[in-house]
Every structure is written in C-alpha cells, then in structure tokens.
C-alpha positions in Angstrom: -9.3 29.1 -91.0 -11.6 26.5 -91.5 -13.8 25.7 -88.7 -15.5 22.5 -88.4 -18.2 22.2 -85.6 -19.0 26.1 -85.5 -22.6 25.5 -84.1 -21.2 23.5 -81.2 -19.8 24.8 -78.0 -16.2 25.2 -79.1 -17.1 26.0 -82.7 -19.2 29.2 -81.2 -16.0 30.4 -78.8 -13.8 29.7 -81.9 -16.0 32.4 -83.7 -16.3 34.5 -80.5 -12.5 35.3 -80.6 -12.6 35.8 -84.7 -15.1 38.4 -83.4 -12.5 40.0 -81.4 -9.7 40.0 -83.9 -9.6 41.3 -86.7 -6.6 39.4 -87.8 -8.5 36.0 -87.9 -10.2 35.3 -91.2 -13.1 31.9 -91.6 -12.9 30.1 -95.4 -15.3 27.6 -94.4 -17.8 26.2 -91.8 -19.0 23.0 -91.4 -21.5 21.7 -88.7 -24.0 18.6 -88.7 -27.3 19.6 -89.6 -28.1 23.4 -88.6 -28.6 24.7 -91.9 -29.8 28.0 -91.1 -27.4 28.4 -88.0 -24.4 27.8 -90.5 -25.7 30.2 -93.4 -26.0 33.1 -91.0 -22.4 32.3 -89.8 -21.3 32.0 -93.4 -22.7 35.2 -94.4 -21.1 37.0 -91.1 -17.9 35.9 -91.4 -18.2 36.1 -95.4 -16.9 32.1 -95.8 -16.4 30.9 -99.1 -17.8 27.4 -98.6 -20.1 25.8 -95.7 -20.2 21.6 -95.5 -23.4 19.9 -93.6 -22.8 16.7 -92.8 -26.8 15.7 -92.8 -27.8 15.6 -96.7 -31.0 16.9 -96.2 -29.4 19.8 -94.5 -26.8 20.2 -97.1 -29.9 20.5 -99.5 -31.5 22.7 -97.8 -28.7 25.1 -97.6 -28.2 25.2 -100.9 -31.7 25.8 -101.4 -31.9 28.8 -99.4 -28.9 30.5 -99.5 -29.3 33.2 -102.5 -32.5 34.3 -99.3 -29.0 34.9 -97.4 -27.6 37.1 -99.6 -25.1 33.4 -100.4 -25.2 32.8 -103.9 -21.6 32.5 -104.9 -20.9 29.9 -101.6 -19.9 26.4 -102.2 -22.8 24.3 -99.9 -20.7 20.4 -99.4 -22.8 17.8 -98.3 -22.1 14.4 -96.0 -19.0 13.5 -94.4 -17.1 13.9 -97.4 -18.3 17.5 -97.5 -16.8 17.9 -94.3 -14.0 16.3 -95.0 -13.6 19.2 -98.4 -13.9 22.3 -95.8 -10.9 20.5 -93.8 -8.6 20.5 -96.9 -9.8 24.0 -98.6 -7.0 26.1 -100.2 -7.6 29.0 -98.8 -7.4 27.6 -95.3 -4.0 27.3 -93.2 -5.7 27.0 -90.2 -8.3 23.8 -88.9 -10.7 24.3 -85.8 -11.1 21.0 -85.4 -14.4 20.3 -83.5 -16.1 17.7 -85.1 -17.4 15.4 -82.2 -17.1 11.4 -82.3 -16.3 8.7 -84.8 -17.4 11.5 -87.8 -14.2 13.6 -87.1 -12.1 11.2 -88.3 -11.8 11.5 -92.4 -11.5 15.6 -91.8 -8.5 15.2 -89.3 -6.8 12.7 -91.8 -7.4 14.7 -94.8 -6.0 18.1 -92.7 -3.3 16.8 -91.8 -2.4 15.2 -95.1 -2.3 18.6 -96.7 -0.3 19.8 -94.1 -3.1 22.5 -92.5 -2.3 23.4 -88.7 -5.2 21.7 -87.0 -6.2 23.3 -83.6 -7.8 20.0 -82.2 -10.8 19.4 -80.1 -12.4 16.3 -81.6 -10.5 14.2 -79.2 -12.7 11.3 -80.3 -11.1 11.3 -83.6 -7.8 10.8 -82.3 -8.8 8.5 -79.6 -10.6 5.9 -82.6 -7.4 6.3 -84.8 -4.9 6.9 -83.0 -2.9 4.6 -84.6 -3.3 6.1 -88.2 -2.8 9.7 -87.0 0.3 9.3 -84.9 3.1 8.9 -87.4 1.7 12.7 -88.5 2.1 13.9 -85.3 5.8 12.0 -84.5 6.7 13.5 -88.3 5.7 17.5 -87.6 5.3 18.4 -83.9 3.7 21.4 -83.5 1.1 20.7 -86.7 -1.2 19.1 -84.3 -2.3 21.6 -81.3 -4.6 20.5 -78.8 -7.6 22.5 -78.0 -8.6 20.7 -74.9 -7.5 22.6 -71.7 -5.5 19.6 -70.3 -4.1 18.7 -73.4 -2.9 22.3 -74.4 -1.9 22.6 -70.8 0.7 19.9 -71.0 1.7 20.8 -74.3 3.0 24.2 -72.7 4.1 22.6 -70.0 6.3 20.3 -72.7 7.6 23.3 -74.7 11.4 22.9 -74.7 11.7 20.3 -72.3 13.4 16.8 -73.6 10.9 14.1 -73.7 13.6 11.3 -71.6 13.3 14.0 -68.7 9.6 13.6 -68.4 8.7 11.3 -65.5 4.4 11.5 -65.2 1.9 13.6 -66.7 -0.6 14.7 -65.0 -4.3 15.9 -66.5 -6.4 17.2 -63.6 -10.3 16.7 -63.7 -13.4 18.8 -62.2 -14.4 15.6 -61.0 -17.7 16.9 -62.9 -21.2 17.5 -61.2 -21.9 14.4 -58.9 -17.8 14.6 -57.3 -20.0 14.5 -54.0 -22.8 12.1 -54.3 -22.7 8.3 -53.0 -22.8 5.3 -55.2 -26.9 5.3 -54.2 -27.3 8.7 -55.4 -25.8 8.6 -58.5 -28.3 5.3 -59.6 -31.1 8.1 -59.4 -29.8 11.2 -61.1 -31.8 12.7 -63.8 -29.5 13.9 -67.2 -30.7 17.2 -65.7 -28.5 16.7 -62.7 -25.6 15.7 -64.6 -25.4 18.1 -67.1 -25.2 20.8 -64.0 -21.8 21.0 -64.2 -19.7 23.3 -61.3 -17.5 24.9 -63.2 -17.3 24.2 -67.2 -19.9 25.5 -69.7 -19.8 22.4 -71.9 -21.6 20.3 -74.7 -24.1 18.0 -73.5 -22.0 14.6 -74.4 -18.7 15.8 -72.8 -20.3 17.1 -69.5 -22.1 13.7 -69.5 -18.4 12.3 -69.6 -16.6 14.4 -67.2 -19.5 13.0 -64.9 -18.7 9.1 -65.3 -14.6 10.5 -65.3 -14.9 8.8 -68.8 -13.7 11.8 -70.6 -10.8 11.6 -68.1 -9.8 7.8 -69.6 -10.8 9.6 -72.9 -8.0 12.2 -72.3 -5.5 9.3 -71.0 -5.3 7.9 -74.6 -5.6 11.3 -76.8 -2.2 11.8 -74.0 -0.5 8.9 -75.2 -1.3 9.6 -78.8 -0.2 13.5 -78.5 3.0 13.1 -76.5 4.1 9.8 -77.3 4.1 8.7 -73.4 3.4 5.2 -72.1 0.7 4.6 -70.1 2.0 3.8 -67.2 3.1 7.6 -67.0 -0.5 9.2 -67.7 -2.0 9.9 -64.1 -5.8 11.7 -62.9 -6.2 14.2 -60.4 -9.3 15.6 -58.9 -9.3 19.0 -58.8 -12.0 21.0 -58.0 -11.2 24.6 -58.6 -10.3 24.1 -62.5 -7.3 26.2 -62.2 -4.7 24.1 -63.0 -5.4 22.6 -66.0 -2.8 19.7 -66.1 1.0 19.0 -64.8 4.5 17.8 -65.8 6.6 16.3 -63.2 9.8 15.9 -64.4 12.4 12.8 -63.6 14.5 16.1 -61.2 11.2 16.2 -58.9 10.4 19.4 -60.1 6.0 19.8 -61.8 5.3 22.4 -64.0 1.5 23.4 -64.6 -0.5 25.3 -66.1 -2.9 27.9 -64.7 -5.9 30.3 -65.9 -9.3 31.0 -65.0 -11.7 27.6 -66.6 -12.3 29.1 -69.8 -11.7 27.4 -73.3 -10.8 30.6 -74.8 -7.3 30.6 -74.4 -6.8 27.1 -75.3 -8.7 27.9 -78.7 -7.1 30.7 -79.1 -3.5 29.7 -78.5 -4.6 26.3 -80.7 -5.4 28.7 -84.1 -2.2 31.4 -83.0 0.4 28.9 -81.8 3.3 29.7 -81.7 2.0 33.3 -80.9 -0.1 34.4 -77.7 -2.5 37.0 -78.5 -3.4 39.9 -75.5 -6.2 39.9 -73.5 -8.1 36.5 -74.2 -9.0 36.0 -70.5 -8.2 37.8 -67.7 -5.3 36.9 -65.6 -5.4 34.8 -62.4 -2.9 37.7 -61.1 -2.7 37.7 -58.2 -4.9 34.6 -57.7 -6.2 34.4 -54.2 -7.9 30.6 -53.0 -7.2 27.6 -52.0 -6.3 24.5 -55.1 -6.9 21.0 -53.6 -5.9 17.7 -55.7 -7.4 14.0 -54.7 -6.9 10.4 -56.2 -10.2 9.8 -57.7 -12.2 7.5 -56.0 -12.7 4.5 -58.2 -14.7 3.2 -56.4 -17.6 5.5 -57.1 -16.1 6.2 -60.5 -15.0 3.5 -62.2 -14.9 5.2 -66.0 -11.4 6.5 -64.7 -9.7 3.4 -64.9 -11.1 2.5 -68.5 -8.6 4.5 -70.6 -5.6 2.9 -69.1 -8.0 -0.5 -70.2 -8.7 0.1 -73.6 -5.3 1.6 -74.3 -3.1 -1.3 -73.6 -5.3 -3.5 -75.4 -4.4 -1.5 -78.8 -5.7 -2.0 -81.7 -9.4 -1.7 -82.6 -9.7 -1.1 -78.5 -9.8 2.4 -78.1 -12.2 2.9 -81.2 -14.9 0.5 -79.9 -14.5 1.9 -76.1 -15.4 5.6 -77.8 -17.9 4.4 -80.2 -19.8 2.4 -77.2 -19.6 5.5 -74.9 -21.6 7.7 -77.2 -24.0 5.1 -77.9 -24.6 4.9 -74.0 -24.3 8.6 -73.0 -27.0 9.0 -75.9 -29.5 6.1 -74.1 -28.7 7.8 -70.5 -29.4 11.5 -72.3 -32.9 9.8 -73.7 -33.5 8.6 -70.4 -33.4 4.8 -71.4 -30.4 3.6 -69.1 -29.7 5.2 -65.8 -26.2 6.5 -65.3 -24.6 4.0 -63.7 -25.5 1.7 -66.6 -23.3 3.6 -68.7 -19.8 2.8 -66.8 -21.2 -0.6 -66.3 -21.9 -1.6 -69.5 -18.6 -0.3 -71.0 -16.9 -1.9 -68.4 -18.6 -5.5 -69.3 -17.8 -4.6 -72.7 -14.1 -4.2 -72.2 -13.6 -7.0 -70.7 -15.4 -9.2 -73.3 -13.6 -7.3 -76.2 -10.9 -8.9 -78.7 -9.2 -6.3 -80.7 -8.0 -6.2 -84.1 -5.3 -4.4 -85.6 -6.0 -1.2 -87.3 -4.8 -1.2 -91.0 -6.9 1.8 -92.2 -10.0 3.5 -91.9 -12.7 0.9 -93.2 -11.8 -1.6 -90.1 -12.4 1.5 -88.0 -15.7 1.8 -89.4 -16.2 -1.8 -89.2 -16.2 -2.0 -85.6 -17.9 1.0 -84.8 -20.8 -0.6 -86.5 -20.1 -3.8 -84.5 -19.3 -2.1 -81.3 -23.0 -0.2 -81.6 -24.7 -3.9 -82.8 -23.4 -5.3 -79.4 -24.1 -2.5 -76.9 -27.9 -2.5 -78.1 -27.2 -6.2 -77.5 -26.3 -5.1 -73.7 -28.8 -2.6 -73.3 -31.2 -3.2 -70.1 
C-alpha cells in the first residue's frame, strides 16, 4: 500500500496494524513536512519511495537519507510528489489520509489508475465531490471509507438495494463542550476543545467535532459516497461512540453499526475490504451500558446545520465552506478568533456565497484562494 498522511493520526494507526500483520506490505509514504519522521518509517517498513509535500522537506530528505541507511529510495517532492506515491506501481492499496484541499490531486490520480483507496481525507471529497463521484457511481467498492460513520453505513449498505433506503443516520460524540451553555463556549481555550471524551483525534478534526462542523462535513462526503439526497442524511448525538452510524430502511427496520470508538477497525477493514481480518479490536460482546441518541441542539451548535447549507447550493459551495473552515479552525487554534467566531463567520459566509460550477480542478483552486482572501476579509 501506499500510505499518504503516515505522520498524522490515522497514518500512524494505518502503520500500527501493518505492524500487526505480516501480510500488509507499505511501497510508499508521504506526509507534509516531517522529514525525519518519514525516513525512519520508510526505512522500517522498507518503502520504496517517500513524497513530502513541503520542498524544503523533500530536500532535506533527500539529503539525509543515505545517514538512514536510504540510498536506493525515490524522495518526491510538492503536491505532485504526493500525488506520484498515490499512483505507484507497486501499490494496490491507498491509505488515503491527506487532510484538506491538498488531498485532492492524490485521490483523483488513485482512482484514475484504478488503486483501492481506503479513504480518510474527507476534505478531498467534500471540495470535489463533483469530479470524484462518477468514479465512485462507475466501481463501488474502489472507494472505502475510513471514517467510522462512513464505513459504518457502508456495512450497514452491503447488499441492501439503494430504493429501500429511507434515512441515513451518522451519529456524533457531540465532541468536548456537548454540555457547556452558549456563554461558556465564547470563553473556551483550544485547550478545552481539543479535550475530547471519547476519540483520540488530530487537532483540526477534534476542533470540528466541537463546532458539529465535521458532522455537516460528514453530511456531504454521505451524499457523495452513497449517492443519497439530502434530505435523507440525518445527525444524532450520541454520547457513548458505540454506534457509529444507522440505516433505517423504507420497512421501519435500522441497521447499525457497533464497536468499541477505535479507528482501527475502520482502517483496517478500509485496506482489507472485502475481508475482515481477526482480532483488530476487542469485541463489544457482551456489551453492558446504556446508548442514548438526542437531536442536536442547534441552537448552541449551529455548524450542524451547514452541510445540509453548502450542499444544496452545489457547485463551488461545498469547496469554499471546507476551505474557510480550516482557515478559521487554524485562527481559533492560534488563539486569534474565539470559538464561536468560527461557526459564525462560516455561517455569514454561506449566506453571502454565489457558487460556480465545478468544471475541473483549477476552479477548485480558484476559490479556495478566493474563499481564504474573503475570510481574512471577515476576520475580527
């Protein structure tokens, strides 16, 4: 496999369970800028080519790889590079977990050479959905998402006929301030926020499961994936992270999906699919508790509702609502906005925004740089 985004949270479990089996081989890594993080990975998992997205990094790497013992691997540099490692020979397999508008050209160029991509980058398909669908509508099954809700309903879908599904259902945490009041949340420090009850997470997508952005986030990597309507993409609050997302079906009948909140087995079903592999997690068997579900409070959490938002407006929408949340979730990270700017600003954003239709990647790009001109424009 190739994994792109091995020094990130989801890279590093991806390489945890090539650890554990044997089985699993790694023909390339590929991360932003951790040079020396990425050589040592390269030279345990004996990959054939690493790609750094900073071109500093990339030169440094190639600088200092014979000191690794590296002198026959292939160093790639810049997006492109990345882009390279996601299209590799060698590879049948993509761990896709290249974070924001940057994952975009790999996931293309994956899919393109017809590579299985086990997909976390939601981002990616979020920003261009439109130019990734008709891959995913042509081969289902070449796309498999790595995000627990997402591989949750896509169980949940195996073997079912798509006219018989009536709602899906991705559940959320609800994320660290579920509990606090409107007031509170103004003051909250990024410390607070990234104190997250029950996911070990990046820093950006705990920040999101905070706002309930990454739920509307979720809503249109949904319609994307399963080819359903908006109107039949629902949030849930719940708090114990056991079930990870639900079908309901047009007989009355729900089927979910249930493990312990660990990203393991999704990864690990993502890179094996169709095949589950023993012992990734332990089993909920018998599971003893209590599992609660609440309409979230919009209230308090307005970022829920912005999905639905952005995804009917089509278009250029759904890049520029994802390229604008980064760019605020970095400001609130450096301590420059306070939380509640963040849902507030994307919100005034929205609702101001005309989108264009998406024709190809350089109007993508286009308005990312637009979209990041006009939120410094917002900024307090």
């Amino acid at each position: 496999m190739s994994v792109l985004g091995s020094t990130g949270s989801i890279g590093q479990q991806t390489l945890n369970i090539v650890r554990k089996d044997p089985t699993l081989k790694v023909a390339a890594i590929a991360a932003r800028a951790s040079w020396k993080e990425v050589l040592a990975q390269a030279k345990e998992f004996s990959a054939s080519a690493i790609a750094l997205e900073d071109p500093e990094a990339a030169r440094s790497a190639e600088r200092e790889k014979s000191a690794f013992g590296l002198d026959n691997l292939v160093v790639f540099s810049g997006p492109e590079g990345i882009a390279r490692c996601a299209e590799l020979d060698e590879a049948n397999v993509v761990v896709h977990a290249v974070p924001g508008f940057a994952g975009i050209l790999p996931l293309i160029r994956a899919l393109e050479k017809g590579k299985r991509v086990a997909f976390a980058g939601k981002e990616a398909l979020v920003s261009a959905g439109e130019l990734i669908e008709p891959y995913i509508r042509k081969n289902p099954g070449q796309l498999v998402p790595v995000d627990s809700e997402h591989s949750a309903l896509f169980q949940c879908l195996l073997g079912e006929d798509p006219d018989s599904v009536a709602e899906l259902v991705l559940t959320a945490s609800g994320g660290a301030l579920r509990d606090y009041s409107l007031e509170e949340m103004r003051r909250v420090t990024p410390g607070e926020v990234l104190a997250h009850p029950t996911w070990k997470m990046g820093k950006k997508i705990t920040v999101d499961s905070a706002t309930l952005v990454n739920k509307s986030l979720e809503v249109i990597e949904a319609h994307y994936l399963f080819g359903v309507p908006y109107e039949k993409l629902k949030v849930v609050i719940h708090r114990q992270s056991i079930v990870h997302s639900m079908v309901t079906f047009v007989d009355g009948s729900t089927k979910a999906q249930a493990s312990v909140p660990n990203m393991s087995l999704a990864i690990s079903y993502g890179i094996t699919y169709p095949e589950r592999r023993p012992g990734v997690v332990r089993s909920l068997a018998p599971y003893v508790g209590t599992l609660t579900f609440e309409e979230p409070d919009a209230e308090r959490f307005p970022g829920v509702l912005l999905g639905h938002m952005a995804g009917k407006m089509g278009g250029t929408a759904p890049c520029a609502f994802s390229c604008a949340d980064e760019i605020l979730v970095g400001e609130f990270l450096a301590g420059r906005i306070g939380f509640t700017d963040i849902t507030r600003i994307l919100l005034g954003f929205l609702e101001s925004y005309r989108p264009k239709p998406v024709d190809g990647l350089d109007i993508l790009r286009e308005e990312a740089a637009r979209t990041e001109r006009k939120i410094r424009e917002l900024l307090p």
